[in-house]
C-alpha positions in Angstrom: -53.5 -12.1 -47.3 -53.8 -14.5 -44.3 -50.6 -14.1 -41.9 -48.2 -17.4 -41.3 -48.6 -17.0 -38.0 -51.8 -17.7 -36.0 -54.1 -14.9 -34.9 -55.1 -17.0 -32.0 -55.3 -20.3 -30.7 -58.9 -21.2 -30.6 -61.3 -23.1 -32.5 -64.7 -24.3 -32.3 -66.2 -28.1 -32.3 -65.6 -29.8 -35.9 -64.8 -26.7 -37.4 -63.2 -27.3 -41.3 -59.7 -26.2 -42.3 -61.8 -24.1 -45.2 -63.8 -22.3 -42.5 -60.9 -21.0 -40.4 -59.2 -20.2 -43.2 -62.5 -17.9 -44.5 -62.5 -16.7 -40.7 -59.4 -15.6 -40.7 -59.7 -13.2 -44.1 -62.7 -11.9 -42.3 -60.6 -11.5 -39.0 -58.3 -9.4 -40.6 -60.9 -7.1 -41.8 -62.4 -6.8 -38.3 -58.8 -5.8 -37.1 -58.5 -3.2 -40.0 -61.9 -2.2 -39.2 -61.3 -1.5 -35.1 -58.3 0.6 -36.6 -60.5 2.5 -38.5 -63.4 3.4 -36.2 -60.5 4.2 -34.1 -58.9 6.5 -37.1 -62.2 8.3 -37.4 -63.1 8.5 -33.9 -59.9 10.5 -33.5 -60.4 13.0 -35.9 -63.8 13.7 -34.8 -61.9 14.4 -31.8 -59.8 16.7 -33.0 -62.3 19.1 -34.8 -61.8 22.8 -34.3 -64.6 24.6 -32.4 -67.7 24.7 -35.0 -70.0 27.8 -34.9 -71.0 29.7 -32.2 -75.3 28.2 -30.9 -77.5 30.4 -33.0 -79.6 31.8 -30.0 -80.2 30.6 -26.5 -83.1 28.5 -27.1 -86.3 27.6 -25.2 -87.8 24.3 -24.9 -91.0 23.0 -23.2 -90.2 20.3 -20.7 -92.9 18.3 -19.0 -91.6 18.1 -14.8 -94.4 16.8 -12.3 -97.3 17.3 -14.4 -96.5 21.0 -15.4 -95.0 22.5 -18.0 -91.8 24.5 -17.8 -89.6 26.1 -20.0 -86.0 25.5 -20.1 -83.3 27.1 -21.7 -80.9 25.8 -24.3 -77.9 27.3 -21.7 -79.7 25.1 -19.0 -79.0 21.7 -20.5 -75.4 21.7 -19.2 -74.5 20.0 -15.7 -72.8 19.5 -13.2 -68.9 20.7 -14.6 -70.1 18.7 -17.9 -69.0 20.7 -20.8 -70.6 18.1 -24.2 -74.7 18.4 -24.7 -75.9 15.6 -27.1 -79.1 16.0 -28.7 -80.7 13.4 -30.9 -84.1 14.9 -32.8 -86.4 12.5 -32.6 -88.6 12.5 -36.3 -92.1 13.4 -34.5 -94.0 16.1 -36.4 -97.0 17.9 -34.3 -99.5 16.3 -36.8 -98.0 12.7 -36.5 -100.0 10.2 -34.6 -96.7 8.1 -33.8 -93.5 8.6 -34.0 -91.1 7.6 -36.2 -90.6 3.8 -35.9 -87.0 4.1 -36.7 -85.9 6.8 -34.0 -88.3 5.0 -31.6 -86.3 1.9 -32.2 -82.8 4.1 -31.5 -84.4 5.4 -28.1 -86.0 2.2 -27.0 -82.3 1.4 -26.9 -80.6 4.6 -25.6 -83.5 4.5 -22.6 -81.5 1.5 -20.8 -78.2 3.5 -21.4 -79.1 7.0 -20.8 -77.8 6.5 -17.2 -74.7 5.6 -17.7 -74.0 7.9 -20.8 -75.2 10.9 -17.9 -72.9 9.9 -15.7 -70.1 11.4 -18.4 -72.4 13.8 -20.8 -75.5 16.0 -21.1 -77.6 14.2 -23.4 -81.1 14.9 -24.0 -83.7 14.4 -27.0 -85.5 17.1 -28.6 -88.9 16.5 -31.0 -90.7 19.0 -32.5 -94.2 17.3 -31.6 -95.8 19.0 -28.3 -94.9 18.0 -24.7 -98.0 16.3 -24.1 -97.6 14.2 -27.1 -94.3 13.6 -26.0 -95.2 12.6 -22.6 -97.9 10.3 -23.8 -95.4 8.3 -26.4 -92.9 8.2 -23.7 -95.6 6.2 -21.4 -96.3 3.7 -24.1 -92.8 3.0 -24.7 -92.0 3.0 -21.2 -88.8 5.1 -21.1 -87.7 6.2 -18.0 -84.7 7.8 -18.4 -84.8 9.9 -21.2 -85.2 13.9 -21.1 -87.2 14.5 -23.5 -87.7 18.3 -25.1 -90.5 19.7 -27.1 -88.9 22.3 -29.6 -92.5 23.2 -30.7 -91.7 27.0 -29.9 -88.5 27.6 -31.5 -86.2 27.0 -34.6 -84.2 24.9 -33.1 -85.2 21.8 -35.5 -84.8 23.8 -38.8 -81.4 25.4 -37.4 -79.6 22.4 -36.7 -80.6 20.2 -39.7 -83.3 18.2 -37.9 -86.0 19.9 -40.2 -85.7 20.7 -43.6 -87.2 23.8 -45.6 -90.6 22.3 -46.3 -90.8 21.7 -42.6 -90.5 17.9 -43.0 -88.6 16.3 -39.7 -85.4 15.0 -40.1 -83.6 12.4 -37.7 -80.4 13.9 -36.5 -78.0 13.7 -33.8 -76.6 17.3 -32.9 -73.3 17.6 -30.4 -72.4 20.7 -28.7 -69.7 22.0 -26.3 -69.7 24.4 -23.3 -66.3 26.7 -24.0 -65.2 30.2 -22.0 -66.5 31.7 -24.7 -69.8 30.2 -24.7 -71.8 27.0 -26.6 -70.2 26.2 -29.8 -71.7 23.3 -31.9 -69.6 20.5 -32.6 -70.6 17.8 -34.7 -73.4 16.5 -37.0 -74.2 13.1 -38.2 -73.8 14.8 -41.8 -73.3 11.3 -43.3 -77.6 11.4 -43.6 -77.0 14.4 -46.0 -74.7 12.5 -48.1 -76.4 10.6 -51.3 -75.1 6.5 -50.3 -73.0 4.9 -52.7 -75.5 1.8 -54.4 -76.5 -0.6 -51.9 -75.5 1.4 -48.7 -78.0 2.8 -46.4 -77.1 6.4 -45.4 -76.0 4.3 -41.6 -75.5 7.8 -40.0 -76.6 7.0 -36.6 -75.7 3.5 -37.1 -73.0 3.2 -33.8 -75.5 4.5 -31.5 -78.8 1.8 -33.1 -77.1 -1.7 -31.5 -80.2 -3.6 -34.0 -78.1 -3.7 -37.1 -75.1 -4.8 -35.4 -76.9 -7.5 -33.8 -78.6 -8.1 -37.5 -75.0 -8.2 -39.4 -73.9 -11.0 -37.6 -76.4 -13.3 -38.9 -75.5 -15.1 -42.2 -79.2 -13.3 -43.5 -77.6 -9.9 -42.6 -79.7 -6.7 -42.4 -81.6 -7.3 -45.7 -84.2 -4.4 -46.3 -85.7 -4.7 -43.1 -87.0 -1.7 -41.6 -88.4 -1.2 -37.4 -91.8 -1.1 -36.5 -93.6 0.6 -33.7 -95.4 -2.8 -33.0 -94.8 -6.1 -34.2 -98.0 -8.8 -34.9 -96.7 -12.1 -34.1 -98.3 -15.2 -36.0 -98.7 -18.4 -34.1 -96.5 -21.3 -35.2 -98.6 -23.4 -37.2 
């Protein structure tokens, strides 16, 4: 039901009294929508401690040409007490990785310095380092730490693999306690079968493309990212 009173005092040139009256339904649901993201936001929030990190894992990280190992306990800084990992899909036998998850970090690359400046927040792939390195020279990220879990279970442990050994995407939270590293959250939405018509939209908060996408009378449709896009000259 659309209120009496306005919900704001602006309009747009020749606008129709049918379209304000259509945007104001749909304002209403943006409203009830904010409410909500701010409704589940909180009781993320408010999660108790989830289990204890399974083992102090090792990672290969690539740092001025060498490579060094570094340990899962490492990855917290400077008084920061929340580690987020997002598992890139990459598998060791994988010429490219996966378009989607490359589409998610070609994104997360601008941001990563300014979600630093609160967080830990690194990304973890079970291809090798090198392979690593090299894809993260032809994408031209920057700022991303990236991880090779090559050498350990961390993948498989923390729902990024599954029990064939095919790679998952995921996006992992942990936090630094007195007691030690306790996992946090999971994007666990992936693992749940989407109601018809609904993608499983897991990681869909932190992958700005869809948003952008929705706004658009065409919507998302069944589009799906690309490592590399052919572009047709107009004809």
């Amino acid at each position: 039901m659309i209120p009496t009173q306005k919900l704001h005092n602006n309009t747009f040139p020749n606008e129709s009294n049918e379209y304000r009256k259509a945007r104001n339904r749909l304002l209403i649901a943006e409203i009830n929508l904010r409410k909500q993201i701010s409704t589940v936001n909180n009781l993320r929030k408010k999660l108790p401690s989830g289990g204890k990190l399974k083992k102090d894992y090792v990672f290969d990280e690539l740092k001025n040409s060498k490579i060094r190992k570094i340990k899962f306990t490492d990855l917290f800084h400077d008084k920061k007490n929340s580690l987020i990992i997002y598992s890139m899909m990459y598998d060791p036998n994988w010429d490219e990785a996966c378009p989607a998850c490359t589409s998610i970090l070609d994104g997360l690359d601008g941001s990563a310095p300014h979600v630093n400046v609160r967080t830990n927040f690194v990304v973890v792939s079970k291809a090798p380092i090198q392979k690593l390195e090299m894809w993260r020279k032809k994408r031209g990220w920057n700022n991303l730490r990236l991880l090779s879990s090559f050498n350990n279970s961390y993948n498989k442990d923390y729902l990024a693999e599954d029990s064939k050994g095919e790679q998952l995407p995921a996006l992992n939270v942990f936090q630094k306690r007195p007691g030690g590293i306790f996992h946090f959250f999971n994007t666990e939405l992936a693992y749940v079968s989407p109601e018809k018509g609904q993608d499983p939209r897991h990681v869909d908060l932190i992958w700005p493309i869809w948003s952008l996408f929705d706004l658009t009378p065409e919507g998302r449709g069944r589009w799906f990212p690309e490592n590399s896009y052919s572009r047709k000259k107009d004809t």
